[in-house]
ROKOL-178334 format. One line per field, with one value per residue (C-alpha): residue number from 1; chain; x, y, z. Coordinates in steps of 0.5 Angstrom, whole numbers, padded with zeros to 4 digits. Layout:
REM ROKOL-178334
num c(NUM_...)
cadena c(A_...)
x c(X_...)
y c(Y_...)
z c(Z_...)
This chain:
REM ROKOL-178334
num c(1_2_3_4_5_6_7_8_9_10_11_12_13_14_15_16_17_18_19_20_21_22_23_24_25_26_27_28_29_30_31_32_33_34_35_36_37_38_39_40_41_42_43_44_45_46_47_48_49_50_51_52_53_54_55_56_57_58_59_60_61_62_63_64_65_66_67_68_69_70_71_72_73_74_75_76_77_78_79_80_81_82_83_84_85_86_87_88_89_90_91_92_93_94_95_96_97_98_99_100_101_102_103_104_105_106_107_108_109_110_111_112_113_114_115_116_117_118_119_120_121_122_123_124_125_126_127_128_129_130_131_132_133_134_135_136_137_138_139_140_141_142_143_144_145_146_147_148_149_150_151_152_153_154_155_156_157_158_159_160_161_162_163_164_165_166_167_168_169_170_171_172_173_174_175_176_177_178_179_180_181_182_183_184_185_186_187_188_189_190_191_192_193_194_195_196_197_198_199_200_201_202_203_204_205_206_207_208_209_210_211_212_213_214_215_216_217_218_219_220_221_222_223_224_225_226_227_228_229_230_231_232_233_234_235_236_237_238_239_240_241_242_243_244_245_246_247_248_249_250_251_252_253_254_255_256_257_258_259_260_261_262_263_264_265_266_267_268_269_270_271_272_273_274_275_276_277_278_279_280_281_282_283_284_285_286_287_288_289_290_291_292_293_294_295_296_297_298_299_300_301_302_303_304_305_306_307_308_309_310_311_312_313_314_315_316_317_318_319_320_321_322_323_324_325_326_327_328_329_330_331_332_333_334_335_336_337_338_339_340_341_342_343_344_345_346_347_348_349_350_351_352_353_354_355_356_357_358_359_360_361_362_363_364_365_366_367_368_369_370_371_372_373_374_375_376_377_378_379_380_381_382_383_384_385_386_387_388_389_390_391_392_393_394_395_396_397_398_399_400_401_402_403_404_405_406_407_408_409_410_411_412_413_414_415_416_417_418_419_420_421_422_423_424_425_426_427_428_429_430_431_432_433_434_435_436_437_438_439_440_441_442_443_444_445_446_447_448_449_450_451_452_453_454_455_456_457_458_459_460_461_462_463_464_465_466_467_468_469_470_471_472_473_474_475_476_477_478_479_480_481_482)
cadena c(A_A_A_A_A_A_A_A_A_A_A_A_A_A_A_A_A_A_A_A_A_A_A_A_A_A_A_A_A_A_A_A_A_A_A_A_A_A_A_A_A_A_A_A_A_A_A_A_A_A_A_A_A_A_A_A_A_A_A_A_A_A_A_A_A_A_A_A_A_A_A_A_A_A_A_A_A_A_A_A_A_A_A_A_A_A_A_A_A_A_A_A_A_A_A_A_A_A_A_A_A_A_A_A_A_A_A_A_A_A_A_A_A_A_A_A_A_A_A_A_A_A_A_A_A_A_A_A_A_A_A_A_A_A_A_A_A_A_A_A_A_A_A_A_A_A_A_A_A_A_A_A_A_A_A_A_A_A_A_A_A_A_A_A_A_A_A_A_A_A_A_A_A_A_A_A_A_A_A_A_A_A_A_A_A_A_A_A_A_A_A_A_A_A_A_A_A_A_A_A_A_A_A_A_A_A_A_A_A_A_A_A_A_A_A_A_A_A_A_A_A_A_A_A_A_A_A_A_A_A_A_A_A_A_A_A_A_A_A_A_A_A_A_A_A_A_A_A_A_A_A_A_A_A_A_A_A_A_A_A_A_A_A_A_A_A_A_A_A_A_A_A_A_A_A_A_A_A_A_A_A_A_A_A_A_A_A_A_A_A_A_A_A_A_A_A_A_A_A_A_A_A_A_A_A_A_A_A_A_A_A_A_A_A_A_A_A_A_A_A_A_A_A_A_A_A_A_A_A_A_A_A_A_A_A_A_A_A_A_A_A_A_A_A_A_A_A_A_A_A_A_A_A_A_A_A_A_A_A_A_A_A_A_A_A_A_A_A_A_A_A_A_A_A_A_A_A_A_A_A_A_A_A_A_A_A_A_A_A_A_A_A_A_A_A_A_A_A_A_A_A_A_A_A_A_A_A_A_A_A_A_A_A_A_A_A_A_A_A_A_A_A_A_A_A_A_A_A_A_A_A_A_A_A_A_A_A_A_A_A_A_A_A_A_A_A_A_A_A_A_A_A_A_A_A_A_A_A_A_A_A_A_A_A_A_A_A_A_A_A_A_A_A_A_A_A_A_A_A_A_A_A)
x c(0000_0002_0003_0000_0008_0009_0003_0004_0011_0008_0003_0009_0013_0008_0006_0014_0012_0005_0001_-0005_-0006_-0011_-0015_-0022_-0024_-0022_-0023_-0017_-0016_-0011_-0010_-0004_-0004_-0003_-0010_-0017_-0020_-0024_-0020_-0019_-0022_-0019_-0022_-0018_-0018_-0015_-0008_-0007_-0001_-0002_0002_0005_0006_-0002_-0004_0000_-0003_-0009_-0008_-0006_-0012_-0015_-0012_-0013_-0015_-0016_-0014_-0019_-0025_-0026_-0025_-0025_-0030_-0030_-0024_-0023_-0021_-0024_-0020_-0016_-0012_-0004_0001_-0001_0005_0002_0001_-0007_-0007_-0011_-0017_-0018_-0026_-0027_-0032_-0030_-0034_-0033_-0027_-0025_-0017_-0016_-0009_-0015_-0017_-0011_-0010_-0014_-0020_-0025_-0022_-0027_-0030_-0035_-0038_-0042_-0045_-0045_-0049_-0044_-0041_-0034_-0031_-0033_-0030_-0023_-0023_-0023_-0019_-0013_-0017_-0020_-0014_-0010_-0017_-0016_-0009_-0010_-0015_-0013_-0005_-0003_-0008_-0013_-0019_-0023_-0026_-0027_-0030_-0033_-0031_-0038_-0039_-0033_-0036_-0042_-0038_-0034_-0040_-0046_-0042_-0045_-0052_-0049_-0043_-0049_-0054_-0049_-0046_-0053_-0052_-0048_-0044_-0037_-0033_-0033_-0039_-0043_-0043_-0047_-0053_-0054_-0062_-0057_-0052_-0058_-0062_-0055_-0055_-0059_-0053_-0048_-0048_-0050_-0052_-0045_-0047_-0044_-0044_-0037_-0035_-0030_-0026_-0023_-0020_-0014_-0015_-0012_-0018_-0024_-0022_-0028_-0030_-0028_-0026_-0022_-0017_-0016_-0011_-0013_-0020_-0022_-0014_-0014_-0008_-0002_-0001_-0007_-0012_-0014_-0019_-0021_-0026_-0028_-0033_-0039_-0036_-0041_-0048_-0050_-0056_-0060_-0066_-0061_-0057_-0063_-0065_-0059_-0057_-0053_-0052_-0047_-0043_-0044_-0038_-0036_-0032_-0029_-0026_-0022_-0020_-0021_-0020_-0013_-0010_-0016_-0015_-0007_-0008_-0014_-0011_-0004_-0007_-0011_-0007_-0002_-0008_-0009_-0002_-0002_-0008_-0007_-0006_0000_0005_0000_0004_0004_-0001_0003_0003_0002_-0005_-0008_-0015_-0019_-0025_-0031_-0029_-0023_-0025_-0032_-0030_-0024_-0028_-0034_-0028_-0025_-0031_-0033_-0026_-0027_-0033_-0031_-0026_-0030_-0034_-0029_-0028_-0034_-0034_-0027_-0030_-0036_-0032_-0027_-0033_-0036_-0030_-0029_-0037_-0037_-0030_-0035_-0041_-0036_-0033_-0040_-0045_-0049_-0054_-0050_-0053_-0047_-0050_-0048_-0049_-0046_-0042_-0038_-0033_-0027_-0023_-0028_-0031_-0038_-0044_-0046_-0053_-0055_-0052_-0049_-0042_-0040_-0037_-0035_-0028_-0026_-0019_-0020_-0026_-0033_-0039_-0043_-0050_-0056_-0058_-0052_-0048_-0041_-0035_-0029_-0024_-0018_-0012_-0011_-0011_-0015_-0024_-0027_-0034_-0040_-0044_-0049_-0048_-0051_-0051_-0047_-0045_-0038_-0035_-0039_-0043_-0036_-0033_-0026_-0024_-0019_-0016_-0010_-0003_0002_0008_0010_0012_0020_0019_0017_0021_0027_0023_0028_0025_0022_0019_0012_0011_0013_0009_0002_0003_0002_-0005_-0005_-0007_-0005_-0004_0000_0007_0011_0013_0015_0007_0005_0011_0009_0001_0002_-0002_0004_0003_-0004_-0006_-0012_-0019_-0023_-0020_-0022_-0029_-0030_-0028_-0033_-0039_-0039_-0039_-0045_-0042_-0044_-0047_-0044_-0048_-0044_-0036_-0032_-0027_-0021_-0021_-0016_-0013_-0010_-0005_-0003)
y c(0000_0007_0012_0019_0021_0015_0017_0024_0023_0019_0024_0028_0025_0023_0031_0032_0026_0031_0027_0030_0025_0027_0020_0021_0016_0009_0013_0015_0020_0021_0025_0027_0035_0036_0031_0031_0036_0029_0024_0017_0013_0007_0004_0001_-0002_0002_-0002_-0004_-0001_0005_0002_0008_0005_0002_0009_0013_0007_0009_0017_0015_0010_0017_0021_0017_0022_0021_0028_0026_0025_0021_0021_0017_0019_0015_0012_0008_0001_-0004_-0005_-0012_-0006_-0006_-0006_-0008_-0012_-0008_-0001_-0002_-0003_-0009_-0008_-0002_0000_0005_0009_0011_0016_0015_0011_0004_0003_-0004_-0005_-0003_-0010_-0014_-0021_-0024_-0023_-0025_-0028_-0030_-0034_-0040_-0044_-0050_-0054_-0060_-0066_-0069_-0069_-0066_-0073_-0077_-0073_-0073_-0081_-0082_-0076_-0079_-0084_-0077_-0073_-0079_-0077_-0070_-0070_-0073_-0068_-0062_-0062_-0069_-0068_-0074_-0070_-0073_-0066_-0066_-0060_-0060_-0054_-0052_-0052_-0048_-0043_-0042_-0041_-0036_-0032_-0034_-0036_-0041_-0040_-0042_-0047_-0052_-0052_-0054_-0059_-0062_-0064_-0070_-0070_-0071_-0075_-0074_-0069_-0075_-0077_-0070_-0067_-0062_-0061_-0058_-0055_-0051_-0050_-0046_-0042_-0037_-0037_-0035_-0027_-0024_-0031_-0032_-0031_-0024_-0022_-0025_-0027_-0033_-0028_-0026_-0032_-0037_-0039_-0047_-0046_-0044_-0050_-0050_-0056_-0063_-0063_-0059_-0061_-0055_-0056_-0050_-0051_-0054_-0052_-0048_-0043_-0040_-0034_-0034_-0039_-0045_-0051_-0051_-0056_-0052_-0054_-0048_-0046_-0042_-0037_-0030_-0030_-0036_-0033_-0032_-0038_-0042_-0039_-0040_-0047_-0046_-0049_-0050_-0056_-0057_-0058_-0052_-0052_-0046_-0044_-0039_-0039_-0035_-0035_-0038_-0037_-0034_-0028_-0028_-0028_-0022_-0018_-0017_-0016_-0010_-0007_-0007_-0004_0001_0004_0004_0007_0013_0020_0021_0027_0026_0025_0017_0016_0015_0006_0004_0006_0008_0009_0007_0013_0013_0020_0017_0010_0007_0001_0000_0001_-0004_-0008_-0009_-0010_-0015_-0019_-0019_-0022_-0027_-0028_-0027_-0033_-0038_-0035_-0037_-0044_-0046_-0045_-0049_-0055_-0055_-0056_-0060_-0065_-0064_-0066_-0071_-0075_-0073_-0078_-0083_-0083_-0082_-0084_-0082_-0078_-0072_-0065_-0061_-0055_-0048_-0042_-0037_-0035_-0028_-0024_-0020_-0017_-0015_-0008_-0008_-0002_0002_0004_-0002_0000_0008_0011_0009_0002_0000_-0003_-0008_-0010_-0015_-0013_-0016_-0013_-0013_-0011_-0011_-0017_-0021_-0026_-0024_-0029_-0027_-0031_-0031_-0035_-0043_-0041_-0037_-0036_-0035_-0032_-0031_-0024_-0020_-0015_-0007_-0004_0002_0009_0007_0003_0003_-0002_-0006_-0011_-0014_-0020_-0023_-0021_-0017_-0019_-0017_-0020_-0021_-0028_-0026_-0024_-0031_-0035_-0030_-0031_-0031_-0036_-0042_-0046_-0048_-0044_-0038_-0039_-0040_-0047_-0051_-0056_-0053_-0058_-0056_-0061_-0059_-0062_-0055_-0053_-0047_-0045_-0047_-0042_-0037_-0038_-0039_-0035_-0031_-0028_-0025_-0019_-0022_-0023_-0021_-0014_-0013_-0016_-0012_-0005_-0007_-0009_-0002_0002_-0002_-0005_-0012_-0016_-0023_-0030_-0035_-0037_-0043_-0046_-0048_-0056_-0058_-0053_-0055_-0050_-0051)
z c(0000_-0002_0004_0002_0003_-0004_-0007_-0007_-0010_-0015_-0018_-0017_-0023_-0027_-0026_-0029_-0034_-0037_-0033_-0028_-0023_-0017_-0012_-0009_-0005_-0009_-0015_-0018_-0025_-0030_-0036_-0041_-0040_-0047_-0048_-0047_-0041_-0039_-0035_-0035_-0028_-0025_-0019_-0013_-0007_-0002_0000_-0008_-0011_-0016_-0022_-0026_-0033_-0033_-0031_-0037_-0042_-0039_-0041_-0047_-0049_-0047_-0052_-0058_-0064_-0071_-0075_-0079_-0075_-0068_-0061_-0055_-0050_-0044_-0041_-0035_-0032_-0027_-0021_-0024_-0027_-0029_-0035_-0042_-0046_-0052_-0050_-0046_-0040_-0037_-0034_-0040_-0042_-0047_-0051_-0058_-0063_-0071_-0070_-0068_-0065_-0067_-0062_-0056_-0057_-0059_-0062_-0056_-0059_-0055_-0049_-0045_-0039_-0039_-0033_-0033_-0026_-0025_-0020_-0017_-0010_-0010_-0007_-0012_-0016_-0013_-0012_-0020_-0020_-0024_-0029_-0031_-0030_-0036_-0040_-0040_-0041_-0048_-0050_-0047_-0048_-0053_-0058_-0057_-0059_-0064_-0066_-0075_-0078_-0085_-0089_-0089_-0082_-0080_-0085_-0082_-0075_-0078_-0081_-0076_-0070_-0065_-0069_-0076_-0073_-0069_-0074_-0080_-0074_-0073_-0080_-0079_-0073_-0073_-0067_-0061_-0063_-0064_-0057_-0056_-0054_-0060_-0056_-0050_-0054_-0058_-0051_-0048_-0054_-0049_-0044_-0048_-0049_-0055_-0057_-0058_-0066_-0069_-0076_-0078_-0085_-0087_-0092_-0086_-0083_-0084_-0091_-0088_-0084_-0090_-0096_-0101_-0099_-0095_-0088_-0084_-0077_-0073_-0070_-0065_-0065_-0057_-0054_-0048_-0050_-0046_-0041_-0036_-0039_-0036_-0035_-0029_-0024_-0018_-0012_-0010_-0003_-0002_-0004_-0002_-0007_-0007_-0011_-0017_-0015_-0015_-0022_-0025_-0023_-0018_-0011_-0005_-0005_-0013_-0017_-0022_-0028_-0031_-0038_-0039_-0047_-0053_-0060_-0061_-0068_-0071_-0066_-0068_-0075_-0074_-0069_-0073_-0080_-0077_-0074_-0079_-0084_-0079_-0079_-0086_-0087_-0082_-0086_-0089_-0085_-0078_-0072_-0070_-0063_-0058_-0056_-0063_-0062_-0070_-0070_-0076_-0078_-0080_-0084_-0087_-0089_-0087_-0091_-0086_-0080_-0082_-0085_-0078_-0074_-0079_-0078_-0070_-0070_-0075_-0069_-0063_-0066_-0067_-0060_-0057_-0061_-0057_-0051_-0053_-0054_-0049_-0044_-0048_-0048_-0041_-0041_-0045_-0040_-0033_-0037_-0039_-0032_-0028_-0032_-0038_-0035_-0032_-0035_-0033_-0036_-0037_-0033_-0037_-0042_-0044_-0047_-0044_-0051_-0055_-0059_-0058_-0061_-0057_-0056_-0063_-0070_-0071_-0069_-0061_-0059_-0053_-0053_-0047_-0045_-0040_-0038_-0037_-0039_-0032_-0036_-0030_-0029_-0033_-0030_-0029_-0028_-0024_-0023_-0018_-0018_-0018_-0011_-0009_-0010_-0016_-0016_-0020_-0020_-0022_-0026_-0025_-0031_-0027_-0031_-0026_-0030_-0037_-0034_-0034_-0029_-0027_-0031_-0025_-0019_-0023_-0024_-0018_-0022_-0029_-0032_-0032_-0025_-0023_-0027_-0023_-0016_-0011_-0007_-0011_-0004_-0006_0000_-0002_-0009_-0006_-0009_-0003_-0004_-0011_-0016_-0022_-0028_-0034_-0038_-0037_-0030_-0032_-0033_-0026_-0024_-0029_-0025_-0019_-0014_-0011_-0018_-0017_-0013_-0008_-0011_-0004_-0005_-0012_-0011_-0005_-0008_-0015_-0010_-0006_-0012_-0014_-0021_-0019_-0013_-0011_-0012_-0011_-0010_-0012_-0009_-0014_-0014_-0020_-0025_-0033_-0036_-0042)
């Protein structure tokens, strides 16, 4: 925690760098001196730190103007806020007029969560845990996913989403995809946001993954991904709300699983290509923004603003198909461990890297990096660390945050700073009790909890300000990292 004698030290130099930086409450404000009057806002606990480069990415996402036309007009960050490897810090939400700014959202396009429960009591789990540990191993880390698509199907995913992907499957599946419950799939479409079908086209995508016709294996498709993602089956420790619990699913003692994944590959080959479009068509002789983050406008190239929302959707719907199929693979393994009838049904699913229309078709988009959306009435899903609680909530629709919501608790240390800790003691790293399967031993180290700020905190500040009510918490039972 900062001291008033720290913080005043900090907004001195940030103030030396151009930066005006002034805190009421939990609420801090930041903006560049040469930029908009309006401030950026960052909600955070009391006793997190205050990172200065997370606030300059802020002020400068601020900032952003075409000279053409288009301006950010809200910025803020939930309170998971710290650096960005690409220039946005995490945590960052923005509202843009007449422009779009593709490098705000990245390559992860359509990092997301999804939550399933499940009937089935935790120690039942844990005493075949080994035999579905070998099974999920095999689908997660060596391949053994036997998850065909015809070429049909992956158009129709990439230009319909989940909508177009079940509807082409349903056809004839193939693989493990036989084995499915397609009725269910379809019945879950409601809990997915946005129906996870946005308006997306194939010409966008790799070109290995669209062929004219016959099949396609993906060797993307249903992965987990590096970095922070994971697969995870939890126990719901805990419920605050019981009448949103209850008509949602979900009740203490159930096990939970947990997915953290997006749009893999699709999302590199977008999210590269976008902003290098982006650089290129920036007008000739104009300063460069600083942070690489080239805007695209209406008033200079409607075709390349409708062009990259275009492109993101067509990644955000492989996105939400990714996610699909990690959980179903995972249920699929808890039926053929325990029985045919178990249900495991979804509770929610939704994204976190995504521009978004503000106000339905017209001129403002909101932009989320690393944050959820926390719409009145939606359900959220927070994680913490494969240590810590995660929790499900409910969103409040709060002008705080742009009805917004963290994604996570935040990192405190980067994966140098772990893999160069000091002190390796399992201890020491908040690993002790932890069941973490993965083939890399660096990523249980990268991800350890002792990377992660608290997430009792972060949840807390966000219930005060009313952006969110909690529903339930789980407790982490095993965690596959990739």
């Amino acid at each position: 925690m900062h001291s008033n004698k720290q913080m005043n030290r900090l907004f001195a130099a940030l103030g030396r760098e151009g930066l005006e930086v002034s805190r009421e409450g939990r609420v801090y404000r930041v903006r560049r001196k040469d930029g908009p009057e309006a401030p950026a806002e960052v909600l955070l606990p009391d006793d997190f730190p205050v990172e200065a480069k997370a606030l300059r990415q802020l002020a400068g996402l601020m900032a952003v103007r075409h000279p053409l036309g288009g301006e950010v007009e809200h910025a803020c960050a939930s309170p998971d806020f710290h650096p960005g490897d690409a220039g946005v810090a995490i945590g960052s939400v923005a509202v843009t007029r007449d422009m779009v700014i593709p490098a705000a959202v990245g390559s992860d396009i359509n990092c997301g969560m999804r939550l399933h429960v499940v009937e089935l009591a935790p120690d039942r789990l844990l005493a075949k845990r080994d035999e579905l540990v070998e099974l999920l191993k095999g689908d997660f880390f060596f391949g053994t996913r036997d998850l065909p698509m015809t070429a049909a199907a992956m158009r129709a995913l990439f230009h319909d989403g989940l909508l177009g992907w079940l509807e082409e499957v349903s056809r004839g599946p193939l693989g493990v995809l036989a084995r499915s419950d397609l009725g269910q799939l379809a019945a879950e479409l409601d809990r997915v946001h946005l129906g996870g079908a946005l308006e997306g086209h194939a010409q966008w995508a790799p070109e290995d993954l669209v062929p004219d016709d016959g099949q396609v294996r993906d060797g993307g498709m249903a992965t987990i991904g590096g970095g922070n993602h994971f697969v995870e089956i939890q126990v719901v420790e805990a419920v605050e709300d019981r009448a949103l619990a209850h008509a949602w699913g979900v009740r203490a003692g159930q096990l939970a699983f947990m997915i953290h994944s997006g749009s893999r590959g699709v999302g590199k080959h977008v999210g590269a290509a976008w902003r290098d479009k982006a650089r290129a068509a920036w007008p000739k002789g104009q300063r460069h923004p600083e942070e690489g983050l080239f805007a695209l406008s209406l008033a200079d190239h409607p075709e390349l603003v409708a062009g990259y929302l275009q492109a993101e959707a067509t990644a955000a719907n492989y996105g939400f198909v990714n996610r699909l199929l990690l959980a179903e693979l995972l249920r699929l393994r808890l039926r053929q461990v325990f029985g045919a009838g178990l249900s495991a049904p979804l509770v929610y699913d939704l994204p976190h890297n995504i521009t978004l229309p503000m106000d339905g078709p017209g001129r403002r988009w909101i932009t989320r990096k690393g944050a959820c959306p926390a719409d009145a009435g939606q359900p959220v899903i927070i994680p913490g660390s494969m240590g810590a609680a995660s929790y499900l909530a409910v969103g409040r629709g709060s002008s705080a945050l742009l009805s917004s919501a963290s994604h996570g608790a935040g990192r405190a240390r980067s994966r140098f700073m772990m893999s160069n800790h000091s002190d390796q003691d399992e201890r020491a790293l908040g690993l002790t009790g932890v069941d973490c399967i993965t083939l890399r031993e660096e990523r249980r180290i990268e991800e350890a909890p002792a990377a992660y700020k608290p997430i009792g905190p972060v949840i807390g500040c966000q219930v005060e300000a009313g952006t969110i009510a909690v529903v339930a918490r789980l407790r982490p039972l095993m965690t596959f990292k990739a």
